[in-house]
C-alpha positions as CSV (number, residue, x, y, z in Angstrom):
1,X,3.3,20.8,-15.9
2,X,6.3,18.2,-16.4
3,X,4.9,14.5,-17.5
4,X,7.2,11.4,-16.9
5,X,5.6,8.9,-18.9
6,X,7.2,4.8,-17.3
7,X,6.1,2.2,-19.9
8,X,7.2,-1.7,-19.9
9,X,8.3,-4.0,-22.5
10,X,9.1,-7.9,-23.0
11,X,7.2,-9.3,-19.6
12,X,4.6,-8.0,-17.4
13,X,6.0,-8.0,-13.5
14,X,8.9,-6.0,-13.8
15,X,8.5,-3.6,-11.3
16,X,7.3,-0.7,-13.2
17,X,4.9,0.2,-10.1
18,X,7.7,0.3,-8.0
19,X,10.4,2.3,-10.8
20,X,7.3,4.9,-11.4
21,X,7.0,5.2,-7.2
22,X,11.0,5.5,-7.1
23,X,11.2,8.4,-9.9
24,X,8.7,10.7,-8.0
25,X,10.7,10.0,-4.8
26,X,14.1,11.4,-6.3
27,X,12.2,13.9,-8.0
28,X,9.9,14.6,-4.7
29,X,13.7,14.7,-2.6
30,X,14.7,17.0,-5.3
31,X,12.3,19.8,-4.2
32,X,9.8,19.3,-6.6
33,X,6.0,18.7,-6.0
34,X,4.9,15.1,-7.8
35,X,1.7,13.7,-8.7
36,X,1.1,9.8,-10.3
37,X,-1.3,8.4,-12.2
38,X,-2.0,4.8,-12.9
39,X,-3.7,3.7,-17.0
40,X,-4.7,0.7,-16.7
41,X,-6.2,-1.0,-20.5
42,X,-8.2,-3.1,-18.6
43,X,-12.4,-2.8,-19.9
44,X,-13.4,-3.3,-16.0
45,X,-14.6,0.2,-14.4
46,X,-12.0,-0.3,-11.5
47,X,-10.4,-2.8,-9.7
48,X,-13.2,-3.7,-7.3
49,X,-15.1,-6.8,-8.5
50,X,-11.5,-8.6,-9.7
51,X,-10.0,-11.5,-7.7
52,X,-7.4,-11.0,-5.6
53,X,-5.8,-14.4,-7.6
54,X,-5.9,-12.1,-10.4
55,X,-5.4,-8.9,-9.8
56,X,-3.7,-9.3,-6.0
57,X,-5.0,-6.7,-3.9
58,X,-7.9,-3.8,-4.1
59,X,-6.2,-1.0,-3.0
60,X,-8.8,1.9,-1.3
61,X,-8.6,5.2,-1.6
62,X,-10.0,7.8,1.0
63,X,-12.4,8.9,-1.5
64,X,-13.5,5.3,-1.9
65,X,-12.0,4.7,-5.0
66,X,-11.3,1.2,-5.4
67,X,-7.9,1.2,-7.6
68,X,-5.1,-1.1,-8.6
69,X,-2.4,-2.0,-5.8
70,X,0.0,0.5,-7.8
71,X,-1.5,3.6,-6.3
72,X,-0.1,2.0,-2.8
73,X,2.7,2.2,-3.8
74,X,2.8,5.3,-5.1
75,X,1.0,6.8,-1.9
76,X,3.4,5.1,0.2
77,X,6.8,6.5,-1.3
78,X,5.7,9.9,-2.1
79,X,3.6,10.0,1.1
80,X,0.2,11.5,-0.9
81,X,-3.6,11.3,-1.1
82,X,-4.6,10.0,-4.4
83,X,-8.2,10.2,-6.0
84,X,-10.3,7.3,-7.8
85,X,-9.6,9.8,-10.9
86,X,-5.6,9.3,-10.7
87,X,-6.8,5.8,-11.7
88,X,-7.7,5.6,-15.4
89,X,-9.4,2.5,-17.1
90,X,-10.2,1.9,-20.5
91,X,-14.0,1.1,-19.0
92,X,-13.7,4.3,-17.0
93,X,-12.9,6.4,-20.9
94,X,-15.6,4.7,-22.7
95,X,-18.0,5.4,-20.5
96,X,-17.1,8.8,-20.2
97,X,-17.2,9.3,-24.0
98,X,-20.6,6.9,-24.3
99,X,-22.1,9.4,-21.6
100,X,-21.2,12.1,-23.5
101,X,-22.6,10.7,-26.9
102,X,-26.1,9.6,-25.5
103,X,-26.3,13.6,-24.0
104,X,-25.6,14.2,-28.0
105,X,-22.3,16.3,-26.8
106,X,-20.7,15.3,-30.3
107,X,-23.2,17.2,-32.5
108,X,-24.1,14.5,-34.2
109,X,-20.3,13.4,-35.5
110,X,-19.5,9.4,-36.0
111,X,-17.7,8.7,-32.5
112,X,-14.0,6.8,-33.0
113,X,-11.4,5.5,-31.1
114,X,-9.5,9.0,-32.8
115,X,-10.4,11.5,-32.1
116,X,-12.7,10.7,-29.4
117,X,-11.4,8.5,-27.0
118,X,-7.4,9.6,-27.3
119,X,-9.0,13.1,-26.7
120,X,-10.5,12.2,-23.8
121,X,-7.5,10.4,-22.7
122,X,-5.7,13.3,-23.0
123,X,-8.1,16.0,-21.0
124,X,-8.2,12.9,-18.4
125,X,-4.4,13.0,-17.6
126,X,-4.3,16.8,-18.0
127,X,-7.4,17.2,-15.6
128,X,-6.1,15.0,-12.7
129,X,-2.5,15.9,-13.0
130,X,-3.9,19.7,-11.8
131,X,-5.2,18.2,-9.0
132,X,-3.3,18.9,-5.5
133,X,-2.6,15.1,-4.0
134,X,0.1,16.3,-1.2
135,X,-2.1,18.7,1.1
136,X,-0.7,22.1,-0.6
137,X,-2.4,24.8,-2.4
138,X,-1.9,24.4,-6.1
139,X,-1.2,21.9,-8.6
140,X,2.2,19.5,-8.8
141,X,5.5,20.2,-10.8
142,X,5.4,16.6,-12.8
143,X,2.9,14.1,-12.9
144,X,4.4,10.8,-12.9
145,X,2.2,7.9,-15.7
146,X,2.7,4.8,-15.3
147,X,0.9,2.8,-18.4
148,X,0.1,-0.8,-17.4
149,X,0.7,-3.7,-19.4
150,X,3.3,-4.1,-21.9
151,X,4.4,-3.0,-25.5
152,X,2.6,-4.4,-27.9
153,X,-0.7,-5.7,-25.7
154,X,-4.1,-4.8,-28.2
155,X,-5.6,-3.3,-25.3
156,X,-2.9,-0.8,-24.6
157,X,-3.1,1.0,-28.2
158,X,-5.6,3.4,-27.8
159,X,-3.6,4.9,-25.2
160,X,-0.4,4.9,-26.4
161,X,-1.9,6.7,-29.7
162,X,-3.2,8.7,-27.0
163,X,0.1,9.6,-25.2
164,X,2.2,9.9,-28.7
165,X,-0.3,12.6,-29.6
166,X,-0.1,13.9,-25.8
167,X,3.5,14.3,-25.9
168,X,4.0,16.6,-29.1
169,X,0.8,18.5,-28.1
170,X,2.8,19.5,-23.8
171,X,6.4,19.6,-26.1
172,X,9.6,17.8,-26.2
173,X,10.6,19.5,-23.1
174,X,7.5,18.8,-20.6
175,X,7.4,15.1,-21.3
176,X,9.9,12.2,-20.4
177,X,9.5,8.9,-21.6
178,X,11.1,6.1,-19.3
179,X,11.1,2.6,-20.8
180,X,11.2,-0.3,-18.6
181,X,12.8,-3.6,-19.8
182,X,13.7,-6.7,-19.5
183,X,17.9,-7.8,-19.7
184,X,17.6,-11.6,-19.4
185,X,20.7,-13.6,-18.6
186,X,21.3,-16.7,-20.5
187,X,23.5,-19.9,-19.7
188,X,26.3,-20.5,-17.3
189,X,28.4,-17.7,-18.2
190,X,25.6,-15.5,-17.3
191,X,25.5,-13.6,-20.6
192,X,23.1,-10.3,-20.5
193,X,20.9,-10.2,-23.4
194,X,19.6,-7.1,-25.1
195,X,17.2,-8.5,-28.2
196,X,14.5,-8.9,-26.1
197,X,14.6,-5.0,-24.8
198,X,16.1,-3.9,-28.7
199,X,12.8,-5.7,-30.5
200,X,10.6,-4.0,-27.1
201,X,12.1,-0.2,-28.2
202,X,11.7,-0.9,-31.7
203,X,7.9,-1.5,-30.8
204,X,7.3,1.3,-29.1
205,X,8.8,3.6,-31.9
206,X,6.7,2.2,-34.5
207,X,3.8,3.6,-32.4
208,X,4.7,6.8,-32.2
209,X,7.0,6.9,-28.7
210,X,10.5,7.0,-28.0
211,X,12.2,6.4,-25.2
212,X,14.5,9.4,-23.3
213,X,15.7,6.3,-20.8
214,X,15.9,2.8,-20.6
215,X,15.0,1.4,-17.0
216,X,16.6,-2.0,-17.4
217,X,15.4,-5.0,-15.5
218,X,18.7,-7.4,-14.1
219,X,19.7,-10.3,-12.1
220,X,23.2,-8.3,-11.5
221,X,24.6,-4.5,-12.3
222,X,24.3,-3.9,-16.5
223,X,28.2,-4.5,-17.9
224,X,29.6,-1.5,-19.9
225,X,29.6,-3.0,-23.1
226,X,26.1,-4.0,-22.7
227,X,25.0,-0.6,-22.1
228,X,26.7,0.5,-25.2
229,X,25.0,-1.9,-27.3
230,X,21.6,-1.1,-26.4
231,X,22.7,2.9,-26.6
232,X,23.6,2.0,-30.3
233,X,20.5,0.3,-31.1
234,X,18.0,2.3,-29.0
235,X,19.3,5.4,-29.3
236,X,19.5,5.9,-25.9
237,X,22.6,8.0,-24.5
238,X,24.5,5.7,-22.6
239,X,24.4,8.1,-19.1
240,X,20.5,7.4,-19.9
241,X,20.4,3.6,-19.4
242,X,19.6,2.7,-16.1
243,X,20.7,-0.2,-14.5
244,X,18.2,-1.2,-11.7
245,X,19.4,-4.8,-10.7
246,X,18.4,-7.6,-8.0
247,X,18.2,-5.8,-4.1
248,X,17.6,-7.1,-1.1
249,X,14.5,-4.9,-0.5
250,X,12.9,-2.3,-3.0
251,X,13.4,0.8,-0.8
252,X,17.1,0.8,-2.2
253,X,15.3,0.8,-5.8
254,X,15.2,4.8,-5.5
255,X,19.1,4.6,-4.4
256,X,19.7,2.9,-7.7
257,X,18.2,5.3,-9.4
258,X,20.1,8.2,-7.5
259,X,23.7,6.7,-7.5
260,X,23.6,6.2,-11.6
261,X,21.8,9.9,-11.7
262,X,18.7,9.2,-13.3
263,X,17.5,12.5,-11.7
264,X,19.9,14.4,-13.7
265,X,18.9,12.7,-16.7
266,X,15.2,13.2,-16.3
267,X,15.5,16.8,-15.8
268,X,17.6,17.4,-17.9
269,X,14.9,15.9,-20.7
270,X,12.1,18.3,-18.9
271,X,15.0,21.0,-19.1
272,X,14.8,21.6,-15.4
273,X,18.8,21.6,-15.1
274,X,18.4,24.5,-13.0
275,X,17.7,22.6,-10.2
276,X,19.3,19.7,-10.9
277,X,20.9,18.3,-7.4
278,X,21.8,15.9,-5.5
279,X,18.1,14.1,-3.8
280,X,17.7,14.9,-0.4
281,X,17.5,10.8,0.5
282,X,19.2,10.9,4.1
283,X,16.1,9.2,6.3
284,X,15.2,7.1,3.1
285,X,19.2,5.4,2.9
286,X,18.9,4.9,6.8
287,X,16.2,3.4,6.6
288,X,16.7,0.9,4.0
289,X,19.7,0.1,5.5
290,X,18.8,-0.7,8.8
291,X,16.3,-3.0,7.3
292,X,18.9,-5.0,5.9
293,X,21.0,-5.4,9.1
294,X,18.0,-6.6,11.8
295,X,18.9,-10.1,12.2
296,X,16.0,-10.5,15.7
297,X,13.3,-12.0,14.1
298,X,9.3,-11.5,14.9
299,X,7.1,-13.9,13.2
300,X,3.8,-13.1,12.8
301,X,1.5,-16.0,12.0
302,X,-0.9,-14.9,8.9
303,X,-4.0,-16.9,8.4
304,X,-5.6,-15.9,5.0
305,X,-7.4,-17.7,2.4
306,X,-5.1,-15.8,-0.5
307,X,-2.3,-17.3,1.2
308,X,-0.6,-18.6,-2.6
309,X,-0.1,-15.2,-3.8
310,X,1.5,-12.8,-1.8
311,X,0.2,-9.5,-3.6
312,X,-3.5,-10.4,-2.5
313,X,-2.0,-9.1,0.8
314,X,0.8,-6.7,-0.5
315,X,-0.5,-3.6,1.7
316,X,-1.1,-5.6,4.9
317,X,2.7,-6.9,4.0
318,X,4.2,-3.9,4.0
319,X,2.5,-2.4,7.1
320,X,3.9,-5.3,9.1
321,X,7.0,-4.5,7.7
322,X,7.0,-0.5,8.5
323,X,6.1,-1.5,12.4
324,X,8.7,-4.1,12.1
325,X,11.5,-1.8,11.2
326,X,10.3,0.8,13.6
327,X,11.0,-1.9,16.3
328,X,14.2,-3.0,15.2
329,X,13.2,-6.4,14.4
330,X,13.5,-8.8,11.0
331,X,10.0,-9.4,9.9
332,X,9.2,-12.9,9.2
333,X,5.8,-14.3,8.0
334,X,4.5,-17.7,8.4
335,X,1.7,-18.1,5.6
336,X,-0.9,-20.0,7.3
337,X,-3.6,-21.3,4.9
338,X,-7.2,-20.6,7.0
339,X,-8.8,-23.8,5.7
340,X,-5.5,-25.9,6.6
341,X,-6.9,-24.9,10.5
342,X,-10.5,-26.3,10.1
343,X,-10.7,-30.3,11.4
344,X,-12.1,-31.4,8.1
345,X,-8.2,-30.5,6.7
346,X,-7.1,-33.3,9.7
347,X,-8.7,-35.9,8.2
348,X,-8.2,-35.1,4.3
349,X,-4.3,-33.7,4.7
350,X,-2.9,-34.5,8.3
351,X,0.1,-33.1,6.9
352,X,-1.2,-30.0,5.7
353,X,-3.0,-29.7,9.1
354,X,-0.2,-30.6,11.6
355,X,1.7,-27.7,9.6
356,X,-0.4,-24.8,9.6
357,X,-1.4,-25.5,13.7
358,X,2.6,-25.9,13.9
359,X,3.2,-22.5,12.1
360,X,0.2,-20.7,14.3
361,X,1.3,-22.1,17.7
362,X,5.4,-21.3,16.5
363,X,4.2,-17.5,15.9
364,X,5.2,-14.0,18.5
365,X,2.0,-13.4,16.7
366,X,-1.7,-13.9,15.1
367,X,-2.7,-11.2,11.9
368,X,-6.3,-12.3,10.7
369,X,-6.8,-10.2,7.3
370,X,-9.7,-9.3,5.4
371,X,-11.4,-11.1,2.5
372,X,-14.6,-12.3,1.2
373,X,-17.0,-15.8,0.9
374,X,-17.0,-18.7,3.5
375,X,-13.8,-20.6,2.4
376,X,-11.4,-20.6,5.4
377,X,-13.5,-18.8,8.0
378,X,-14.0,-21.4,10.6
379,X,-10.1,-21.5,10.0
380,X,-10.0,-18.2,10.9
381,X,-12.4,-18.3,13.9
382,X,-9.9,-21.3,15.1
383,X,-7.2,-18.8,15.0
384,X,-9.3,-16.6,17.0
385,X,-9.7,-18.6,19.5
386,X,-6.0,-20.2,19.4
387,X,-5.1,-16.1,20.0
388,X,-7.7,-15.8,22.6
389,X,-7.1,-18.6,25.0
390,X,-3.6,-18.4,24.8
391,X,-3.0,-14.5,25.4
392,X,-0.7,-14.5,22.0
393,X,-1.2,-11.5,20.3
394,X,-3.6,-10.7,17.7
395,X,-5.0,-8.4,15.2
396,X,-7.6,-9.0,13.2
397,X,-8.9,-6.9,10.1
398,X,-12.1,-6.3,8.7
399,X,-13.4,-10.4,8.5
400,X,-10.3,-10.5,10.8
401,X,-12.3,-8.7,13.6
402,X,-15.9,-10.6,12.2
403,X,-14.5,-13.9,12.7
404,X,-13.3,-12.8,16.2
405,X,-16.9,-11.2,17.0
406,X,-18.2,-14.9,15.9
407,X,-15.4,-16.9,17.7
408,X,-16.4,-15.0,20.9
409,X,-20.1,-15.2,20.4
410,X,-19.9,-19.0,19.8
411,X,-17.3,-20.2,22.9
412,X,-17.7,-17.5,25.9
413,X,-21.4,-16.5,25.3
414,X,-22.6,-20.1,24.7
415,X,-24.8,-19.1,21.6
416,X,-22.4,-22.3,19.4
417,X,-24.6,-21.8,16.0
418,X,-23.3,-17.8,16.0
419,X,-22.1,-16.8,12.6
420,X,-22.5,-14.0,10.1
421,X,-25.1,-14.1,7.8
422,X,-22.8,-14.0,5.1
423,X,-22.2,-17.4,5.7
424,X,-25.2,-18.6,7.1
425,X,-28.2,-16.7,6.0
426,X,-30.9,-18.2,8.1
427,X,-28.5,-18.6,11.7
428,X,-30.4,-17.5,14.9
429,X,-27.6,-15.6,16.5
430,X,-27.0,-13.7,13.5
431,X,-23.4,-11.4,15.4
432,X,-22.3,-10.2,12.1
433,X,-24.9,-8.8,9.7
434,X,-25.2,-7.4,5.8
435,X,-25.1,-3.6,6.0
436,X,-29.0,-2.1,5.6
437,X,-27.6,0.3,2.7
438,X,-25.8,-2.5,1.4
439,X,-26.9,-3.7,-2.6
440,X,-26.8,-7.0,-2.8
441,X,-27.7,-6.9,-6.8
442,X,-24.7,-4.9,-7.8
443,X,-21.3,-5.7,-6.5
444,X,-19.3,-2.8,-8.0
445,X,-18.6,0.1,-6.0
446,X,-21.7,-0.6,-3.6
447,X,-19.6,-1.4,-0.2
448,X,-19.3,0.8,2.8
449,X,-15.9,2.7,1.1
450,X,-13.4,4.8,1.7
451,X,-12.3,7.0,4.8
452,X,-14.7,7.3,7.5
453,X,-14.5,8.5,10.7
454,X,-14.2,6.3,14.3
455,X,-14.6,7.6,18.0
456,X,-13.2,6.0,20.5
457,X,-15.3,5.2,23.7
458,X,-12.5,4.3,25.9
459,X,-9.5,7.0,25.9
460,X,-7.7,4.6,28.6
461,X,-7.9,1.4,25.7
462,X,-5.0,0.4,24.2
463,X,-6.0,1.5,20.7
464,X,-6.9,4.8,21.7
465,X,-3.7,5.1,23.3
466,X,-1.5,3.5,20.1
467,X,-3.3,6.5,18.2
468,X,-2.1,9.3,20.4
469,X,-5.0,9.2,22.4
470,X,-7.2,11.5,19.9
471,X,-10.9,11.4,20.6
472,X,-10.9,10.0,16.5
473,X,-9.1,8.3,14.0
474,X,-9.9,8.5,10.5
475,X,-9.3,5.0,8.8
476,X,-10.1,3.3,5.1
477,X,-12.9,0.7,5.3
478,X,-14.1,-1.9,2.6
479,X,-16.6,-4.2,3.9
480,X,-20.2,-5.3,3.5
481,X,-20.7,-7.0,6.8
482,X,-20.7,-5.3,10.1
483,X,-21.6,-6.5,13.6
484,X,-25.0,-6.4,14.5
485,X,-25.3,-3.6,17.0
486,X,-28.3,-5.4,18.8
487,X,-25.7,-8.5,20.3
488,X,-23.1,-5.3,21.2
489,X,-24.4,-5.4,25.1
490,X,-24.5,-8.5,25.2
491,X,-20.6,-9.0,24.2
492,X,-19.7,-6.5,26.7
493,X,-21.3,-7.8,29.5
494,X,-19.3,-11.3,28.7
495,X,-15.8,-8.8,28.4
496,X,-15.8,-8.3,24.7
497,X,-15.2,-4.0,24.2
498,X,-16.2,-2.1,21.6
499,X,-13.5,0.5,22.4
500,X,-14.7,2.6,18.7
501,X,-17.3,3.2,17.1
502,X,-18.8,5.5,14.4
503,X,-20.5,8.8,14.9
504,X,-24.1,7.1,15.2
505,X,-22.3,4.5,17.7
506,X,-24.4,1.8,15.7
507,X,-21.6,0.6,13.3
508,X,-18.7,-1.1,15.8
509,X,-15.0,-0.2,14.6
510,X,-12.9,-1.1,17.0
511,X,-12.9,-4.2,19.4
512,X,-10.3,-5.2,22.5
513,X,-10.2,-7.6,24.8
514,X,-9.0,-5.4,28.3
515,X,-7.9,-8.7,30.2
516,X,-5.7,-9.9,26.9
517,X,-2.3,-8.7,26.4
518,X,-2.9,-7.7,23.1
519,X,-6.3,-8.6,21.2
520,X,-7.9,-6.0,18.9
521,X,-9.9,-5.9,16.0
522,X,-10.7,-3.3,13.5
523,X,-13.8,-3.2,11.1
524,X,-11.6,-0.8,8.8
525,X,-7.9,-1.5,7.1
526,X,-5.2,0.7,8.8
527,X,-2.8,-1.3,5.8
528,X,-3.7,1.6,3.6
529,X,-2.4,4.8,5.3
530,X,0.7,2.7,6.8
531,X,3.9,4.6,5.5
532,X,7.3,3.8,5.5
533,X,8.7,5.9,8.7
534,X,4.7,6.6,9.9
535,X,3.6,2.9,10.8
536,X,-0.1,2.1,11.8
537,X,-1.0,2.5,15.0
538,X,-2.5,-1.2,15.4
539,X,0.2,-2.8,13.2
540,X,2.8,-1.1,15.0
541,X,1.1,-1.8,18.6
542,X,0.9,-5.7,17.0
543,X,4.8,-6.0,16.6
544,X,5.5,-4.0,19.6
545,X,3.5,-6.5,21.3
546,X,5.0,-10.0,19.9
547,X,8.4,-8.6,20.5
548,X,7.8,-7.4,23.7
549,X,8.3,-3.6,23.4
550,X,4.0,-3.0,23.6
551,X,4.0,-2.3,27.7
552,X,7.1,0.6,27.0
553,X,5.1,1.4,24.0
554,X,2.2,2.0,25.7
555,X,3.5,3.9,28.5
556,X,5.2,6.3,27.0
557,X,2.5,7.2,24.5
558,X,4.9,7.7,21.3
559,X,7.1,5.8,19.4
560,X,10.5,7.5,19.6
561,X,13.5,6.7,17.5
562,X,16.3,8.6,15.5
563,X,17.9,7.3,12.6
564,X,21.3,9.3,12.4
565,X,23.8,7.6,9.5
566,X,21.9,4.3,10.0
567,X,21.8,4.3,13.8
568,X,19.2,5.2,16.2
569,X,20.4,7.8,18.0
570,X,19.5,10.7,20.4
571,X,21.2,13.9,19.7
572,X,19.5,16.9,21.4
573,X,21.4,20.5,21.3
574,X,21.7,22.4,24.4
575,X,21.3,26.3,24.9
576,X,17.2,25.7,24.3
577,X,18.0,24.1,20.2
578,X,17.1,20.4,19.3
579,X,18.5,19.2,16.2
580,X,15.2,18.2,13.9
581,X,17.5,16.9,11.5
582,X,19.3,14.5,13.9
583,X,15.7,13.3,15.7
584,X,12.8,12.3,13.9
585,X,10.1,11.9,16.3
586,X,6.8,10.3,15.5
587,X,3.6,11.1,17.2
588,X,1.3,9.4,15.2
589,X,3.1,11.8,12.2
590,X,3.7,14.7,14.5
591,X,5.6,16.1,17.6
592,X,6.6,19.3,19.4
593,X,10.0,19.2,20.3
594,X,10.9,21.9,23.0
595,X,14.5,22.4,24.9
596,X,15.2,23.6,28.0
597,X,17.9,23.2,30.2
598,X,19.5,20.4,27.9
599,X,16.2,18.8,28.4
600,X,14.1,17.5,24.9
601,X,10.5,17.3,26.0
602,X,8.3,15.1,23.9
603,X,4.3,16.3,24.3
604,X,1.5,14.8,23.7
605,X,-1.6,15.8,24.6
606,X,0.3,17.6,27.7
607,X,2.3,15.0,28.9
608,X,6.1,15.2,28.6
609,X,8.7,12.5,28.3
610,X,11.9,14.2,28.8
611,X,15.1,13.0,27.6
């Protein structure tokens, strides 16, 4: 097993999340199998009780796991399954050693921070790096660590006395060390700094680590005689500094990384020169490309209470931005603060109020995301019924599809005091209800989590149909709340479907409005297992919709498109041969290309679409 080890130095926020996701891409388009796991020194358990103010988003796992927003990223470059495990915490090690003490596993011996704890550190990293995360038999060929935090942070210590003792124990040549850094530039002249990133190496030596590369944060492309500096006073090779500047969006960081050959460099520190090559990055460049040229916008309205910090929504963000892509249009989101809806905002700040309804009404379409507590829900519901009324499209997720539930409950059925009991404990039309498993003394780990399993009632719906018309999906969920299955006939008779639904048919997952052009809800969050080049079904059928592509969408069944040096293009060989390489079709993540004639036949599910 190869480990690359990504630390950060100066500032927290450099990207070291994204650099650690790029590094297993090349590596991954290289031919090798990669791994990733996230340290963070935090003392919490996981990530699931924080606030999304100050941590951004939970990220879910299908195991349940609720880890930080890294793993997303990882999952979605490298295209894998993590595991709660590939997410270590300092709470997660102590308790694992404390465990161990009170079963009196230490024989009696004083239990320390060495050898204890940087021990089990060490088994931790070794255990879960074994662990197959890409759907193949067998472990990975390097596990990609990313440490959170930065040089120098108390908290981060017993790990990197940890990963110092880790690296001499694998060997010099099974273990990489990539620093991240900082390169401010100073006054007018735009002078690149190195002091900041020389005093950040010289902190990481004096506990035990030494970088192999430097990963260096920039406004603009490293100059030469920069470079050179910090090789002399990091002792860095200078083909080892890695300039990884300003781009328009971060899918051209693992281009950076290719074009200055930080590939080479890295395997040539794990001495795996023997298959040092150039990364197989074709679909990735087009891809990133054509983002940068779509110039037709689709603006999607998105009422949140988070609305201030983009990374409370970062996974919702970037599944908007995979369907965007795969429709050819430039993504643009209007951030619509939920309580800026509610009429008690009119009176308090017109302004505020006359700009968010502006902003809603302005939108192709309405995205209603998840979240937790009462602030900005009757917002949301307002949107709801804004969406409803007016036929613009919508998609509402998790609280997204609650608050539509309540909005529907309150203004077609009549029943105006509807709510959740979340927010109103003692309501008489209780729609939305607390979960009978639910705990509602402990908050960690206690919600319905993880992948679960959704029929669909209605194969002729248009969710059913955006997943490839399967008789299941299996989707992520993260919720407490769920709609109380004894109003469910009552919304149907009044046209609200409940086109999925769990194995018990009890727990609602799924809601459409059939007479709306595009209205759905979804207990669960698609955002998770939305990839770049494999958008979600509902996100992608959301675009499709507020751009008007959903009706050709729908009719043909599959989203077809084929990105040949940057251009969509079509290039089936005759003689009973279609170029794969040429076409990438998507089917929900698979097709069955067939050729006959100088006909390409698209199936699913036994129907054709011949090109």
């Amino acid at each position: 097993m190869k480990y690359v080890l990504v630390t950060g130095g100066v500032v927290s926020g450099l990207g070291k999340g994204v650099t650690a996701s790029s590094i297993g891409l090349i590596l991954k388009a290289c031919g090798l199998r990669v791994t990733s796991i996230k340290i963070d020194p935090y003392l919490n358990t996981d990530a699931g009780t924080m606030s999304p103010f100050e941590h951004g988003e939970v990220f879910v796992l299908d195991d349940g796991g609720e880890v930080d927003l890294d793993l997303g990223n990882y999952e979605r470059f490298l295209d894998i399954k993590l595991t709660r495990d590939n997410n270590i915490t300092t709470g997660k090690v102590y308790q694992s050693v404390l465990d161990k003490e009170r079963k009196g596993d230490y024989l009696g011996k004083t239990v320390q921070v060495v050898p204890h704890i940087t021990d089990a550190i060490q088994e931790w990293i070794e255990r879960v790096a074994h662990i197959p995360v890409d759907g193949k038999e067998g472990p990975a060929d390097v596990c990609v660590i990313e440490l959170g935090g930065t040089i120098g942070d108390i908290e981060s210590m017993p790990f990197i006395e940890a990963l110092g003792q880790f690296s001499y124990r694998v060997g010099a040549a099974n273990f990489c060390l990539v620093h991240v850094s900082l390169i401010p530039v100073l006054n007018v002249v735009g002078e690149q700094k190195t002091k900041p990133t020389q005093h950040s190496v010289r902190g990481l030596r004096s506990q035990g680590l030494a970088p192999n590369i430097l990963a260096c944060r920039s406004t603009k492309e490293l100059d030469e005689n920069v470079k050179e500096k910090l090789s002399r006073f990091c002792h860095v090779p200078v083909d080892s500094i890695i300039s990884l500047y300003d781009v328009p969006n971060i899918w051209h960081v693992p281009l950076l990384l290719r074009d200055q050959k930080a590939h080479q460099a890295i395997l040539k520190v794990l001495n795996l020169n023997s298959i040092a090559c150039q990364p197989a990055l074709g679909e990735w460049t087009a891809r990133a490309e054509l983002c940068d040229r779509l110039h037709e916008p689709v603006r999607i309205a998105m009422v949140g209470k988070y609305t201030g910090l983009s990374d409370s929504y970062l996974s919702v963000l970037k599944a908007l931005l995979h369907a965007s892509v795969a429709c050819h249009r430039k993504l643009c989101i209007d951030w619509v603060p939920a309580s800026d809806l509610e009429v008690a905002t009119a009176k308090e700040k017109p302004d505020a109020y006359r700009s968010a309804w502006t902003l809603l009404k302005g939108a192709d379409g309405i995205l209603v995301p998840g979240g937790f507590g009462d602030r900005g829900v009757e917002g949301k519901i307002l949107a709801a019924k804004y969406a409803r009324e007016n036929r613009k499209p919508y998609l509402g997720i998790c609280l997204g599809m609650q608050t539509a539930v309540i909005e529907f409950s309150r203004n077609v059925l009549g029943l105006l005091d509807a709510n959740s009991t979340e927010f109103d404990p003692d309501t008489r039309n209780p729609c939305v209800i607390f979960m009978p498993e639910g705990s509602k003394t402990h908050m960690g780990g206690t919600m319905r989590l993880g992948s679960r399993r959704t029929y669909f009632q209605d194969m002729d719906c248009k969710a059913a149909k955006l997943y490839g018309q399967k008789s299941f999906v299996d989707e992520r969920h993260r919720h407490r709340y769920e709609v109380n299955p004894d109003m469910v006939s009552q919304l149907e008779a009044a046209g609200l479907s409940f086109t999925g639904k769990d194995e018990t048919g009890r727990r609602m997952e799924i809601i459409e409005l059939p007479s709306h052009p595009y209205f759905i809800g979804v207990q669960f969050h698609p955002e998770f297992k939305s990839r770049p080049g494999k958008p979600s079904a509902v996100f992608l059928g959301l675009i499709a919709a507020a751009c008007g592509q959903l009706d050709s969408l729908l009719r043909k069944g599959v989203k077809l498109y084929g990105l040949v040096n940057g251009t969509a293009a079509l290039k089936p060989h005759l003689n009973g041969n279609a170029a794969a390489s040429a076409i990438k079709p998507h089917i929900n993540g698979n097709a069955t290309m067939l050729a006959n004639a100088g006909l390409v036949g698209i199936y699913c599910n036994g129907n054709g679409l011949h090109v």
